[in-house]
N, C-alpha and C positions, 0 to 999 in steps of 0.2 A: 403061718409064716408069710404064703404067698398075703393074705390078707393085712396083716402089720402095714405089712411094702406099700400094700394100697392108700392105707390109712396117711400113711407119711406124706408121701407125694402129694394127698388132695391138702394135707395142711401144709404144705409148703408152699403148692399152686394159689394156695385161700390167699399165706401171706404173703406173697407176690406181687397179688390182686391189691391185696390192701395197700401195702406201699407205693403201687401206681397209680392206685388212686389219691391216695397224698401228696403226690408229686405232682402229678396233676392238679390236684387242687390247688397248691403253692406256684407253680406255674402258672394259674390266672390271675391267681392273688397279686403275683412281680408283674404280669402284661397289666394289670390295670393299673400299678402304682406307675408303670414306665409310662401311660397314657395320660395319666393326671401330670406325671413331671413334665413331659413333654406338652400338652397344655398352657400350665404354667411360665415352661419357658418362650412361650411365642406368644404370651401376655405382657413375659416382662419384655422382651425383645421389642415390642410393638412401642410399649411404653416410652424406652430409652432412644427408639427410631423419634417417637416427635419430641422428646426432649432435644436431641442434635437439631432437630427442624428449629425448635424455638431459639437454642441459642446465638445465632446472630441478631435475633431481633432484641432478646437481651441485654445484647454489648452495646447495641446502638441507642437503649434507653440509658443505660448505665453509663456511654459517653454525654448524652444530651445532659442527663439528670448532673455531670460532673461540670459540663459547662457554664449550666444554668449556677452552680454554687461558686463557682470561682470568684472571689472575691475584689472587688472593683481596683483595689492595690496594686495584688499581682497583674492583674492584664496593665495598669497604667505602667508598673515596672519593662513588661514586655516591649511596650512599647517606644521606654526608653532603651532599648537595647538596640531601635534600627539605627544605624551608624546616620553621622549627620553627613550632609550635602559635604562636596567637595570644595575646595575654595576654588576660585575661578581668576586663574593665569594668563594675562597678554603678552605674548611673545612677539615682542617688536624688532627685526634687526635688518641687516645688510643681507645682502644674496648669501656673505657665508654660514646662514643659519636655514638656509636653504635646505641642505640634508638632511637637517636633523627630524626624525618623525617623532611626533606629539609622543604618540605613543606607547612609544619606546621610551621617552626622556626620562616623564617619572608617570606612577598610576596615583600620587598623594593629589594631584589637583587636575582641573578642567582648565587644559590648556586652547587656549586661539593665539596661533600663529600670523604673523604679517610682515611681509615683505617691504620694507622704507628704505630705501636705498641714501639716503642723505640725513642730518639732523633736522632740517626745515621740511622736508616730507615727514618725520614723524613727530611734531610739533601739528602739521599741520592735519595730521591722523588721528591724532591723538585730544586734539579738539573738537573732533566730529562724532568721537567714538560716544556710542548711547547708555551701553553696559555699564556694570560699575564690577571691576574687578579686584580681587583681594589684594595681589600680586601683580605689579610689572617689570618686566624682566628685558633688557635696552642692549641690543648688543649693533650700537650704532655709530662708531668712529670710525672705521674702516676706511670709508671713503673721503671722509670731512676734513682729514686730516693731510690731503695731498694740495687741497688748497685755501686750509686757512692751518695758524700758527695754534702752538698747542692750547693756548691762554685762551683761543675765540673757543676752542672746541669744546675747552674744559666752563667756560662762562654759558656758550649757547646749550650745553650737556644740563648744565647747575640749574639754569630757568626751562627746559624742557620738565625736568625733576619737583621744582619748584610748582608746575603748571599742573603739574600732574597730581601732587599732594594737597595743591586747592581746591582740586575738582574731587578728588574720592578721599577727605580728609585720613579716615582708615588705612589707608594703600600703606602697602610693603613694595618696597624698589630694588632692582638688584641690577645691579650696574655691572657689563662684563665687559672688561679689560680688552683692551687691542690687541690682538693676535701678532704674534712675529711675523714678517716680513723679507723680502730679501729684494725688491723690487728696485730699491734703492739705500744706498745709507744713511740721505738725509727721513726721507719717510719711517726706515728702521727706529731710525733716536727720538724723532719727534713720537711717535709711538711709544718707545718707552716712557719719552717726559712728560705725555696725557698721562699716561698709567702714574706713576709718582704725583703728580697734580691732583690726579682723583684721590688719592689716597690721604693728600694732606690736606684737601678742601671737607671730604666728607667723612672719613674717619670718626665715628663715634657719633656721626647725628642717628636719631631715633628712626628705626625701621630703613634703614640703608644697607645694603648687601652685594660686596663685593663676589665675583666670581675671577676668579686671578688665573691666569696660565703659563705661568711662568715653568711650567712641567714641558712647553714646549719649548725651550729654550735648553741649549746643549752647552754649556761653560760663556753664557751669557750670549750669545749668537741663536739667531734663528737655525729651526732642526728642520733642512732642506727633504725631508723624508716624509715630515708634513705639509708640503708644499706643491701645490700643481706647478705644472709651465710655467705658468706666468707667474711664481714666486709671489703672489699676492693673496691668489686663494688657498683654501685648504684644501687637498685630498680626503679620499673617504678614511684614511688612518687620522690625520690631524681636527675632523669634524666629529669625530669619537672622541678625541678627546674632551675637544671645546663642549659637546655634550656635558659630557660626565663630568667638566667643572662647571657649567652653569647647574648642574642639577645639584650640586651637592649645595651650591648658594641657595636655591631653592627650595632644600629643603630644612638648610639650620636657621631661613626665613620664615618659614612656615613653621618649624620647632618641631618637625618630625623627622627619627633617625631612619636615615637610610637603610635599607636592606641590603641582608648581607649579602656580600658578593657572593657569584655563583662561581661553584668551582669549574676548574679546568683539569678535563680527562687527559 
């Protein structure tokens, strides 16, 4: 009996044996597969580390190489796409054009500003000038009109106009209307009857461009609310205006729409 027992125990110890060593064996078996995959992965690791290294230099042959094929079309198309030059605006007037900034008037052209306080100062400017402008733009009665009749103003206005069209045969003119007044009654009327004069003399000739203000005018009367002290110039309300009507002359001269107003919060 005691002997059986013995028996049992060394075959059960035997297989014990044996299965630890199976286990064991299969256990080197998986640490060496785990050494090769690990291996492996810090080959492919290494691999894909200098593929990312190369890819910039990739992009930057693949831009050249796309350069070099663009075909001579498209780049001359591109080229027509850079916006042309701006046309170039002389802004000739009295001190009440003073206020007004370039600017600000419009961003459609390259505006030069110039202060001529009389008609024969801008005749006499306007002979000298070397430029060749697309646009001139005349806001010069103001003063010429306190001592000569509407007829000389409107005649030495005509051959200023005249003078100017034989010099830059191209030229667009925009002629701005006399501002209201309150300085006097006779200056008041003579001022309107330039204005009616300009209108029936050059009305319909080619490349002539009215800028009218009659916006300042309240039931036919000067709007004393655009008016400094001396009832003769404009305040900064009435030089906004006079603005915003030569600009809109200036710009259905030039044949580009105005942009749209900006709202008010």
């Amino acid at each position: 009996m005691l002997e059986d027992t013995r028996n049992q125990i060394k075959l059960m110890v035997s297989s014990n044996n044996n299965e630890i060593d199976f286990k064991s064996k299969r256990l080197e078996e998986k640490n060496e597969e785990i050494t090769q995959l690990t291996s492996s992965l810090n080959i492919v690791k290494k691999k894909l580390d200098e593929a990312q290294d190369e890819i910039p230099q990739l992009k930057s042959n693949i831009s050249a190489s796309l350069d070099e094929a663009t075909p001579r079309s498209i780049q001359k198309e591109v080229v027509r796409e850079v916006p042309p030059p701006k046309p170039k605006l002389l802004f000739v007037g009295t001190s009440n054009i003073q206020g007004i900034h370039v600017e600000k008037l419009t961003q459609a052209a390259d505006i030069k500003k110039v202060i001529q306080y009389t008609l024969d100062d801008t005749s006499e400017f306007l002979s000298t000038f070397t430029d060749t402008p697309d646009m001139l733009v005349l806001h010069s009665l103001t003063n010429d009109l306190k001592t000569k009749q509407p007829t000389q103003c409107i005649d030495r206005l005509f051959h200023i106009v005249s003078e100017a069209s034989s010099k830059w045969p191209l030229l667009k003119c925009v002629i701005s209307f006399t501002t209201p007044r309150r300085d006097s009654i006779t200056n008041f009327t003579n001022a309107q009857i330039i204005n009616v004069l300009l209108k029936q003399k050059l009305s319909g000739v080619d490349n002539i461009y009215f800028a009218d203000h009659t916006n300042m005018l309240v039931n036919g009367n000067p709007n004393d609310n655009l008016l400094c002290e001396d009832k003769i110039h404009l305040n900064d309300k009435g030089i906004s205006i006079l603005a915003s009507n030569i600009k809109r002359a200036i710009h259905t001269g030039l044949h580009i729409p105005l942009p749209p107003a900006r709202s008010r919060s």
